[in-house]
KENU-765227 format. One record per residue (C-alpha): residue number from 1; residue in three letters; x, z, y. Coordinates in steps of 0.5 Angstrom, whole numbers, padded with zeros to 4 digits. Layout:
% residues N
+-----+------+-------+-------+-------+
| pos | code |    xx |    zz |    yy |
+-----+------+-------+-------+-------+
| NUM |  ALA |     X |     Z |     Y |
...
+-----+------+-------+-------+-------+
% end
This chain:
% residues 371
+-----+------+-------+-------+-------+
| pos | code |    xx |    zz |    yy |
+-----+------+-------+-------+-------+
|   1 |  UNK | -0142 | -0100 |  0102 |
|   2 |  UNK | -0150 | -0101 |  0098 |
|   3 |  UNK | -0149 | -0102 |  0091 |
|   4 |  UNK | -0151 | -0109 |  0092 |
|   5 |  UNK | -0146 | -0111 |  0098 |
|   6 |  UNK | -0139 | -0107 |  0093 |
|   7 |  UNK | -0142 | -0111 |  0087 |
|   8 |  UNK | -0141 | -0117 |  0091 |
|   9 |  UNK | -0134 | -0115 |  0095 |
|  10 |  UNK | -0132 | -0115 |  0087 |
|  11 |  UNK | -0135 | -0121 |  0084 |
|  12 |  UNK | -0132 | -0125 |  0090 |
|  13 |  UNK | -0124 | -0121 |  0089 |
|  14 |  UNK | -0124 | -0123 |  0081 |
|  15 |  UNK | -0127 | -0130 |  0083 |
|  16 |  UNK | -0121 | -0131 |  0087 |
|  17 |  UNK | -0116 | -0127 |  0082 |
|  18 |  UNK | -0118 | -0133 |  0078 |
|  19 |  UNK | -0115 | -0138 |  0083 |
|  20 |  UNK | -0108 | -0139 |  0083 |
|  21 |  UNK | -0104 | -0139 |  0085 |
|  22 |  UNK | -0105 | -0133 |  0091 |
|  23 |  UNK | -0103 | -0137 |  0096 |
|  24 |  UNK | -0104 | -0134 |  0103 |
|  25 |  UNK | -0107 | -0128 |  0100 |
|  26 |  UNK | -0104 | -0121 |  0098 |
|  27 |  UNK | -0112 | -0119 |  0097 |
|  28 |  UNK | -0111 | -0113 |  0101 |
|  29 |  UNK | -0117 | -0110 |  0101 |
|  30 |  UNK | -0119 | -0103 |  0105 |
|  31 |  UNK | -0118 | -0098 |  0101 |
|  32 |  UNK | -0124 | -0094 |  0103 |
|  33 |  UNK | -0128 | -0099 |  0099 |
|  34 |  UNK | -0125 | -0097 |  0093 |
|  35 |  UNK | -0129 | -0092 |  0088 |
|  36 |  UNK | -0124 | -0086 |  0085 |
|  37 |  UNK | -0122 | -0089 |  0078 |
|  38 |  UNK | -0125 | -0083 |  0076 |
|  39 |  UNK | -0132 | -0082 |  0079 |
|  40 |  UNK | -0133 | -0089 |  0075 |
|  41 |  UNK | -0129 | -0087 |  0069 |
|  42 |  UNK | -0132 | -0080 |  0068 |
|  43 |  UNK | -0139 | -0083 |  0069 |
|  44 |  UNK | -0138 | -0088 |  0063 |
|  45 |  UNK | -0136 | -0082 |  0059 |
|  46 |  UNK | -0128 | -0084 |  0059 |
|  47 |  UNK | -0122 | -0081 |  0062 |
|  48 |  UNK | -0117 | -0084 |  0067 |
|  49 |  UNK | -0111 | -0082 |  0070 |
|  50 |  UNK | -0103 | -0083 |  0069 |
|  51 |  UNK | -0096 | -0080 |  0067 |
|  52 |  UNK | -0093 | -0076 |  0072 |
|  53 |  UNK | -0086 | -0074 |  0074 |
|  54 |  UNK | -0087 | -0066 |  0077 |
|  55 |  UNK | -0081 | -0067 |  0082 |
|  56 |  UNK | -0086 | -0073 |  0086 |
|  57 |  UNK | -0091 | -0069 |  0085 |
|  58 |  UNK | -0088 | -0062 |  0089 |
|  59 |  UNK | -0085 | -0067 |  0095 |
|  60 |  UNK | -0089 | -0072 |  0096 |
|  61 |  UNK | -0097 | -0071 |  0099 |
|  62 |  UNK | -0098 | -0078 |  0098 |
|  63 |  UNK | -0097 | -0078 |  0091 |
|  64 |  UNK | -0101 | -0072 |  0089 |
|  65 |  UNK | -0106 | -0073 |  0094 |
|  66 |  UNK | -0107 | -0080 |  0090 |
|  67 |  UNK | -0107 | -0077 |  0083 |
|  68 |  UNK | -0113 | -0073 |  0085 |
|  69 |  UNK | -0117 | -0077 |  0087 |
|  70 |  UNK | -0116 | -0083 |  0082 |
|  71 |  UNK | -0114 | -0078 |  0076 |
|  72 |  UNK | -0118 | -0074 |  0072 |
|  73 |  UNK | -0113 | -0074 |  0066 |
|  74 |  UNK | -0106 | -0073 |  0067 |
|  75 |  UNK | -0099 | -0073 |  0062 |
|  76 |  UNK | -0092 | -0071 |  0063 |
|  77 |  UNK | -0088 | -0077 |  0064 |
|  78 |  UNK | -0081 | -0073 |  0060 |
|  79 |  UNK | -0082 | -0066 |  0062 |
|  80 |  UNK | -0085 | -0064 |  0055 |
|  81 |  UNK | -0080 | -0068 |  0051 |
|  82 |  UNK | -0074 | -0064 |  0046 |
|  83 |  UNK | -0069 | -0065 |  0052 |
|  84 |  UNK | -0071 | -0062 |  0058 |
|  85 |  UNK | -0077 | -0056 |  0055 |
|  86 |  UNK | -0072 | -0055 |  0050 |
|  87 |  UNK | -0065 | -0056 |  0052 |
|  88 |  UNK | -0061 | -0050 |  0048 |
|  89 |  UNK | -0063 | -0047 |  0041 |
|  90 |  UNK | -0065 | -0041 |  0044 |
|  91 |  UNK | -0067 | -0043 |  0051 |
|  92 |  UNK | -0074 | -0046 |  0053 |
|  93 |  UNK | -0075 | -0049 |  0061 |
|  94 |  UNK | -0083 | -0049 |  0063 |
|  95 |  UNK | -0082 | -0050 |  0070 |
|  96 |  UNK | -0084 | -0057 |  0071 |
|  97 |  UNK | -0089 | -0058 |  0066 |
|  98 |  UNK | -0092 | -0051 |  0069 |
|  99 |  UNK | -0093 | -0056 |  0076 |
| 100 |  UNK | -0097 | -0062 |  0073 |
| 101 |  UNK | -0101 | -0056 |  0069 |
| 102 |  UNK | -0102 | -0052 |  0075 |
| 103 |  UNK | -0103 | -0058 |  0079 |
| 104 |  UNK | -0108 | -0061 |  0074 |
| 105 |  UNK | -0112 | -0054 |  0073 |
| 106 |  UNK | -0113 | -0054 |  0081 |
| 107 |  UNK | -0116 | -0060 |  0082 |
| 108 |  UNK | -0121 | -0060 |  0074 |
| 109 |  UNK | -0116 | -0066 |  0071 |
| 110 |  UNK | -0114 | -0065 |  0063 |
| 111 |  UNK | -0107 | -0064 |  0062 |
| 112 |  UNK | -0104 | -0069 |  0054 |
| 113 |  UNK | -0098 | -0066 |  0051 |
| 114 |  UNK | -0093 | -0072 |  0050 |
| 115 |  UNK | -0089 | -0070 |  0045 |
| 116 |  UNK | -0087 | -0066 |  0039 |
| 117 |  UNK | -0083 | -0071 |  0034 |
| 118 |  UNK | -0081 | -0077 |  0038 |
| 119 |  UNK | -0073 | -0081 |  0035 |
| 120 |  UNK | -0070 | -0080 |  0042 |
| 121 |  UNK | -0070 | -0075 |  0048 |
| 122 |  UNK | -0067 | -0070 |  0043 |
| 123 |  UNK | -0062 | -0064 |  0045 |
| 124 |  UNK | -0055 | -0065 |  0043 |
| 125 |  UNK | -0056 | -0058 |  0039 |
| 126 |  UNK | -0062 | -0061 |  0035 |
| 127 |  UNK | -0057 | -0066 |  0031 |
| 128 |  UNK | -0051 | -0061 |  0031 |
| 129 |  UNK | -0055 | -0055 |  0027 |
| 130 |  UNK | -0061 | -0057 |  0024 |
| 131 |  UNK | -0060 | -0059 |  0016 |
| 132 |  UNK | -0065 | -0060 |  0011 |
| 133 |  UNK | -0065 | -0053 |  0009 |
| 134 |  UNK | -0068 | -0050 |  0016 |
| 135 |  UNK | -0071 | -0057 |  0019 |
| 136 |  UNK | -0078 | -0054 |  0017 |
| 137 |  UNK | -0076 | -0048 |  0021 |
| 138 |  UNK | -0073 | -0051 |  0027 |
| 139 |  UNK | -0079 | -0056 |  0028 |
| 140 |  UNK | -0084 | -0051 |  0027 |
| 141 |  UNK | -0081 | -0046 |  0032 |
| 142 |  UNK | -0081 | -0051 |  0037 |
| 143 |  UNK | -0089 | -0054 |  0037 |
| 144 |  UNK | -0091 | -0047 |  0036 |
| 145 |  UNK | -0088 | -0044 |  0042 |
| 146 |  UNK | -0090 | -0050 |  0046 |
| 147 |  UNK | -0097 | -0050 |  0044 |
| 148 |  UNK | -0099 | -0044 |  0044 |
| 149 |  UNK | -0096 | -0044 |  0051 |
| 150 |  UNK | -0101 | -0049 |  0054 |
| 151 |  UNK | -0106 | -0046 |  0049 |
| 152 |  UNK | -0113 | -0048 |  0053 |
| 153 |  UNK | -0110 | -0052 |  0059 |
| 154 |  UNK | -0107 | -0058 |  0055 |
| 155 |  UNK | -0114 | -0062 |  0052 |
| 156 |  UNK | -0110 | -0067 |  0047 |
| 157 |  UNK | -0102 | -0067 |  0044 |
| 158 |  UNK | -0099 | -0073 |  0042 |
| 159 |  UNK | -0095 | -0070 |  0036 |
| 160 |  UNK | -0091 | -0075 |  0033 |
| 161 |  UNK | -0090 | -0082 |  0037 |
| 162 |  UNK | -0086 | -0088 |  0034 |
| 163 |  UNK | -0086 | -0086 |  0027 |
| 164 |  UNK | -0087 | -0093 |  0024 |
| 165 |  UNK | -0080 | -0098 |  0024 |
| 166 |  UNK | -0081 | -0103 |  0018 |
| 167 |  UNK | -0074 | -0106 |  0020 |
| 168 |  UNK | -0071 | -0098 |  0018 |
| 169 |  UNK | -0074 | -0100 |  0011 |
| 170 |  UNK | -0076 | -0094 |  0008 |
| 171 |  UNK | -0083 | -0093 |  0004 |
| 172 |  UNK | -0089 | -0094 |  0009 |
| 173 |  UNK | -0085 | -0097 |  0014 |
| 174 |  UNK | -0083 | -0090 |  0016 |
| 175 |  UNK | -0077 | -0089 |  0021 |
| 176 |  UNK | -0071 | -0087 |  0019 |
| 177 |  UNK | -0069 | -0081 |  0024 |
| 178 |  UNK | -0067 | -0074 |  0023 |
| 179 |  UNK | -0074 | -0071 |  0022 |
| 180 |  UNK | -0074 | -0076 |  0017 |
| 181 |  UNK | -0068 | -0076 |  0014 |
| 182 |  UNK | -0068 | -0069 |  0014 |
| 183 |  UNK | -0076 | -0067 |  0011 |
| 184 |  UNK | -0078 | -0073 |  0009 |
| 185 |  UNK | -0084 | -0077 |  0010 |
| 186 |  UNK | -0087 | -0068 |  0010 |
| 187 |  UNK | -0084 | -0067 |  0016 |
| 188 |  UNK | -0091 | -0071 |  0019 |
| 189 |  UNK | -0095 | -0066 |  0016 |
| 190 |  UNK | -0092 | -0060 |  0018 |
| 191 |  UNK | -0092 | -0062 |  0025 |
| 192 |  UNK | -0100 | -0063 |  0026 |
| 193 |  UNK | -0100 | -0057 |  0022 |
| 194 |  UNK | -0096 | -0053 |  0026 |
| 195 |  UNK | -0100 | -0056 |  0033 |
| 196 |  UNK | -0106 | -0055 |  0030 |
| 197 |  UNK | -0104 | -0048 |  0028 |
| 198 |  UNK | -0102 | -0046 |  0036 |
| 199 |  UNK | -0108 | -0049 |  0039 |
| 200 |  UNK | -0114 | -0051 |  0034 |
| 201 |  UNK | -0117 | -0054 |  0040 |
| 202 |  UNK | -0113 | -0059 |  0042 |
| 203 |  UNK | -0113 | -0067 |  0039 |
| 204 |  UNK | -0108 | -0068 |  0036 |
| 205 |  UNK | -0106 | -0076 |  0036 |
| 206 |  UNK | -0101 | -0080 |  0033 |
| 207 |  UNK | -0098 | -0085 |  0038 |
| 208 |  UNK | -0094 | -0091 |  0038 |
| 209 |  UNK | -0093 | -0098 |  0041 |
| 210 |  UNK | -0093 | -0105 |  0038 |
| 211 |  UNK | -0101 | -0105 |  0036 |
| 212 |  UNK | -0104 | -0110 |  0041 |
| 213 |  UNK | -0102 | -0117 |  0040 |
| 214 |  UNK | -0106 | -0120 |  0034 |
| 215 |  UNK | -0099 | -0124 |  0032 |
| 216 |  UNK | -0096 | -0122 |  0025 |
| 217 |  UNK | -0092 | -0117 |  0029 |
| 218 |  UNK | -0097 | -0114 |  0031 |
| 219 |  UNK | -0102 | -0114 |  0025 |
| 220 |  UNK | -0096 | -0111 |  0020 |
| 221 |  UNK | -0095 | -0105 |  0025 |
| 222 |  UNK | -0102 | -0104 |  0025 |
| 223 |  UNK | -0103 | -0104 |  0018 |
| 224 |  UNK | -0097 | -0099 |  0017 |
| 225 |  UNK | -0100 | -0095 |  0022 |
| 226 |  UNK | -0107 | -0095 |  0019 |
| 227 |  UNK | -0104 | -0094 |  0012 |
| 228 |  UNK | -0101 | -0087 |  0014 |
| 229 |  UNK | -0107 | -0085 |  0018 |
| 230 |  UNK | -0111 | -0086 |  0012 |
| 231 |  UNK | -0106 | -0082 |  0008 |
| 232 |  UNK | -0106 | -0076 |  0013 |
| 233 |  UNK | -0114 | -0075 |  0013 |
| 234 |  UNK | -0114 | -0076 |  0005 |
| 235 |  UNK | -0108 | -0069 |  0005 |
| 236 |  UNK | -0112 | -0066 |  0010 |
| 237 |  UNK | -0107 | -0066 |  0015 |
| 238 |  UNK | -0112 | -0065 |  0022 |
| 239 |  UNK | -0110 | -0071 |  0026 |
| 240 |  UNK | -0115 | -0073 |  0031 |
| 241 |  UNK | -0114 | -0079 |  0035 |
| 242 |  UNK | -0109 | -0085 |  0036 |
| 243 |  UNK | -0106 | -0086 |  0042 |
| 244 |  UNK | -0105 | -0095 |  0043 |
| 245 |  UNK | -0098 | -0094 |  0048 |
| 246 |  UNK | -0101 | -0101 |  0051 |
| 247 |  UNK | -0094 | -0103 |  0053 |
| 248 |  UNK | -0096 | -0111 |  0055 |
| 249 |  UNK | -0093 | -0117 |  0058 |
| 250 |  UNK | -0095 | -0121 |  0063 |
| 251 |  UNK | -0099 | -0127 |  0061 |
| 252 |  UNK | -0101 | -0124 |  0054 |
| 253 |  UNK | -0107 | -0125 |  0051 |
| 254 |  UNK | -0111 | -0121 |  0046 |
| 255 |  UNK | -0116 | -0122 |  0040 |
| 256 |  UNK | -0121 | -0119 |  0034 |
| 257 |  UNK | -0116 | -0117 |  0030 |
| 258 |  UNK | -0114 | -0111 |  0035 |
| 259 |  UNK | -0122 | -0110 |  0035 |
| 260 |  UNK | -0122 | -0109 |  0028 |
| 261 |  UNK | -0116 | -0105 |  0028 |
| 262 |  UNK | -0120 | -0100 |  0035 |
| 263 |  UNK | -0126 | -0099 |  0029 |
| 264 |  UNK | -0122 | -0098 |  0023 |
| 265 |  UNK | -0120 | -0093 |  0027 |
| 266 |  UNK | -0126 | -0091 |  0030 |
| 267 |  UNK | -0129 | -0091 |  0022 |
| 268 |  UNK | -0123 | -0085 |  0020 |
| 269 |  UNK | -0127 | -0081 |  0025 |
| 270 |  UNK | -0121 | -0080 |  0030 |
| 271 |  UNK | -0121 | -0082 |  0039 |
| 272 |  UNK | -0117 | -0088 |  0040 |
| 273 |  UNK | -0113 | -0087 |  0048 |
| 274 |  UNK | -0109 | -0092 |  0051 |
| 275 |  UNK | -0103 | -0087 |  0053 |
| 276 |  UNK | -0099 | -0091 |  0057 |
| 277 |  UNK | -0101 | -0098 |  0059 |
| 278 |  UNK | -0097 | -0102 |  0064 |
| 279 |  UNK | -0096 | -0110 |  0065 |
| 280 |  UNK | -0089 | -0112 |  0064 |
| 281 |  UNK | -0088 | -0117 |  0070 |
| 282 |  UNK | -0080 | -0118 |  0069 |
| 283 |  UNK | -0079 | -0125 |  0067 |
| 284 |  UNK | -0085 | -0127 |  0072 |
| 285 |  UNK | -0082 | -0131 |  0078 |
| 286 |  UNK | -0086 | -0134 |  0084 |
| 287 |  UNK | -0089 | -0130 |  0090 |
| 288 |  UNK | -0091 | -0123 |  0090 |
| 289 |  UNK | -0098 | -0124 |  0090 |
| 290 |  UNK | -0098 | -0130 |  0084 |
| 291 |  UNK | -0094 | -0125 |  0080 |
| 292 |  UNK | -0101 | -0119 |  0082 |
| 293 |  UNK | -0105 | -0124 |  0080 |
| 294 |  UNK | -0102 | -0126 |  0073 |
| 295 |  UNK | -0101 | -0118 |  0072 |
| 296 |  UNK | -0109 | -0117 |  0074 |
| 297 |  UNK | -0111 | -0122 |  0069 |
| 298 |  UNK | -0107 | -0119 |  0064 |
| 299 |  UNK | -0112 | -0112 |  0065 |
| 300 |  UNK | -0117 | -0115 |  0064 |
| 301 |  UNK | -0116 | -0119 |  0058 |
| 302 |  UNK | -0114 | -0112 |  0055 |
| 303 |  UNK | -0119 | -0107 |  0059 |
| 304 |  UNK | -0125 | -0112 |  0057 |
| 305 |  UNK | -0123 | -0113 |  0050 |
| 306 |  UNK | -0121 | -0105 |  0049 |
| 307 |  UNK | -0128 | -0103 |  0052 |
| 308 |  UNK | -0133 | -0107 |  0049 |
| 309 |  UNK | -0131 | -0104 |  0042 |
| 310 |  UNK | -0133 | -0098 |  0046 |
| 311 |  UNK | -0128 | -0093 |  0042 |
| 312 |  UNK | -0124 | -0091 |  0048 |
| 313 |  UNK | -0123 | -0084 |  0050 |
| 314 |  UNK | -0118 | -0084 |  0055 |
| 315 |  UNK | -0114 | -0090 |  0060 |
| 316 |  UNK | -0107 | -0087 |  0062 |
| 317 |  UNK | -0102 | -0092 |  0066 |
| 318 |  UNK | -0096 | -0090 |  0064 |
| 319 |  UNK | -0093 | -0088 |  0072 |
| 320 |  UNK | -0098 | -0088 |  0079 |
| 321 |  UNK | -0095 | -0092 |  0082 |
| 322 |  UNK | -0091 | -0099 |  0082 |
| 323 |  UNK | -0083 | -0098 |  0082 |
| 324 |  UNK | -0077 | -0102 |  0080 |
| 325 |  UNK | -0076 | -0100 |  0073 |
| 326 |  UNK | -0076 | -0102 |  0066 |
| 327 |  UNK | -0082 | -0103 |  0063 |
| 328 |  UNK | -0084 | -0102 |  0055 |
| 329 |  UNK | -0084 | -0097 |  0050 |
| 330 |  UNK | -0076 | -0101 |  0047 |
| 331 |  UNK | -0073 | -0105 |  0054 |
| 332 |  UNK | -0066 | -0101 |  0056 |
| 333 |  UNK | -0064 | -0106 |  0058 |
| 334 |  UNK | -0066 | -0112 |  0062 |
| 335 |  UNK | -0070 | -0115 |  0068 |
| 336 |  UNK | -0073 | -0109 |  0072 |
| 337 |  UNK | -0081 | -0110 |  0072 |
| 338 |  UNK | -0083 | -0111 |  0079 |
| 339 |  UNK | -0091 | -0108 |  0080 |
| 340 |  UNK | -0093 | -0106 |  0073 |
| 341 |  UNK | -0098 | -0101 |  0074 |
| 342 |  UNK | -0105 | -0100 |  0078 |
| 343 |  UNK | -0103 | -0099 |  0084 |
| 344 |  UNK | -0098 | -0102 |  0088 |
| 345 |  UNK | -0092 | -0097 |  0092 |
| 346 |  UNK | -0094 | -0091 |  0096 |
| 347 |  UNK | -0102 | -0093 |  0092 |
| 348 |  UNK | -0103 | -0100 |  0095 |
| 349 |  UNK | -0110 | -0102 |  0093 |
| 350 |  UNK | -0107 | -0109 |  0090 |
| 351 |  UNK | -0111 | -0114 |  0084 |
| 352 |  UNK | -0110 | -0110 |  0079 |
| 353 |  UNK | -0113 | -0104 |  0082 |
| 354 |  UNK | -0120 | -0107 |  0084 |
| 355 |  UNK | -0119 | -0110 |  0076 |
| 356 |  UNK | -0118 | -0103 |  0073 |
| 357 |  UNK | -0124 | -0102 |  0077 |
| 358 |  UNK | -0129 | -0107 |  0076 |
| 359 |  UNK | -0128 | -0106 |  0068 |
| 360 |  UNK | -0129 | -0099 |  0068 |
| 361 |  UNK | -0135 | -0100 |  0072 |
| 362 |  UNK | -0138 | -0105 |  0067 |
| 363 |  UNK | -0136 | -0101 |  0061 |
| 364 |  UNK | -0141 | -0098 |  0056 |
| 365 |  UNK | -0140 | -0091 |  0055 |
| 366 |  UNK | -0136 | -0090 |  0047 |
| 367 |  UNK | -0140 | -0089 |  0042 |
| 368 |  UNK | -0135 | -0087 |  0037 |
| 369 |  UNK | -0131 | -0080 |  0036 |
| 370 |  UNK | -0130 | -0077 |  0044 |
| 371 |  UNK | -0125 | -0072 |  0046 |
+-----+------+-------+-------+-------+
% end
């Protein structure tokens, strides 16, 4: 297909996203139109890809030979997290981390880490043993090995996720978990030190959920969160880059106060990544195709407004394909999400596809701090 004739074909596709409902039309396009999302990212300077779970990647062809046609950066989905690398005090399990990193080597993706201080996901011995006198020494010890073993094969590490919780009510809006309870609002600085200590190269983000709405929700979380990354550039502290976790809902609409907040970020000197972006279709009724096309028109809400800031390092789904789960950063309970993601099961070419595709495919190349 000429540039001419695909620009057409995608124009014609968003022209009848607009139109709903999707009666008649499940928009399943031919797979061979369709350019690699990374071919188009990596042309504009940005980097696209998923969250993997290592155990599809070993079994399933289809899967892996999607992430590496459509992927040029990759993430653990659990692997990295306290409970599965670091199960017991004196015992550490790389085997499944190994695999994306092996995998990704193989096929020239970068590889994020995500993450050394998170509230959850931690092993019942980390409560039980650590205490205020050795809490520095035990987390520590644990991003220091972690690093320094993905020293050169992980490009970027989310060092702490989901620090901000105002409903905790402790000074700067800080959660309330047990890195805090035990260290204090230091235990942040300790751990980017750390980090940056066992691998100077990597970007160290800080990465959290709730930002992108320009409800009050969304611009208190946002004024917390810049707040605290002022205060760790003014320390000293190496933080790099934020991560937007960009858990949407369908039918959500976006405005300037999140580009406000994307060049304030961008204005601190740190990358800005959308880590783990899904559209959360749960509470949509309707057929099949009405529920893709509420989910498409949400991307591209999102993924035009975020890229015209022009800030954007990184996009990362948070999964490859759609599967029945629940969505979001805080659900654990709920109506499962139906077609969350950019590609539909087994990698159908769905609406959301040819959106993330032609956003890509207009997007300038960012223009502030690049990772």
């Amino acid at each position: 297909m000429n540039p001419t004739s695909r620009r057409r074909f995608i124009t014609g596709t968003l022209r009848a996203l607009a139109c709903a409902p999707f009666a008649g039309s499940r928009l399943s396009f031919a797979s061979e139109t369709f350019v690699p999302l990374r071919q188009l990212a990596a042309a504009k300077g940005i980097q696209f890809g998923f969250a993997l779970d290592p155990a599809k990647l070993s079994s399933d062809a289809t899967y892996r030979d999607l992430v590496a046609r459509q992927a040029d950066i990759v993430v653990p989905e659990n692997v990295l997290k306290w409970q599965t690398v670091h199960p017991e005090p004196e015992r550490y399990d790389f085997a499944p981390a190994d695999i994306i990193a092996t995998f990704a080597q193989q096929h020239g993706q970068h590889m994020r880490g995500h993450t050394f201080c998170w509230h959850r996901s931690l092993p019942d011995w980390v409560p039980r043993t650590v205490t205020r006198d050795n809490a520095e020494a035990v987390l520590t010890a644990h991003i220091t090995t972690v690093a320094s073993r993905y020293r050169g094969r992980i490009s970027s590490w989310d060092v702490v996720n989901e620090a901000i919780a105002p409903e905790d009510r402790q000074p700067g809006g800080l959660r309330n978990f047990l890195w805090y309870q035990m260290l204090g609002p230091h235990y942040l600085d300790i751990a980017f030190h750390a980090a940056h200590k066992a691998d100077p190269d990597a970007v160290l983000c800080y990465n959290d959920y709730g930002l992108e709405g320009d409800s009050h929700y969304g611009e208190s979380r946002r004024a917390l969160v810049l707040a605290m990354l002022r205060g760790l550039k003014q320390r000293g502290v190496p933080v790099h880059g934020l991560g937007i976790q960009s858990h949407l809902h369908a039918g959500d609409t976006f405005g300037p106060g999140l580009s406000r907040f994307i060049q304030a970020i961008r204005d601190l000197g740190l990358s800005v990544y959308v880590t783990e972006l899904d559209v959360d279709d749960s509470r949509l009724s309707g057929s099949t195709a009405e529920r893709d096309g509420t989910v498409a028109e949400t991307y591209k809400r999102y993924l035009d407004l975020i890229l015209s800031t022009r800030s954007v390092s990184a996009i990362l789904t948070w999964g490859v394909w759609d599967r029945p789960h629940l969505a979001g950063a805080t659900n654990t309970s709920g109506p499962l999400a139906q077609r969350p993601l950019a590609f539909g099961p087994e990698g159908e070419i769905k609406p959301a596809s040819w959106v993330v595709e032609h956003c890509l495919e207009r997007a300038m190349p960012p223009a502030g701090p690049k990772a």
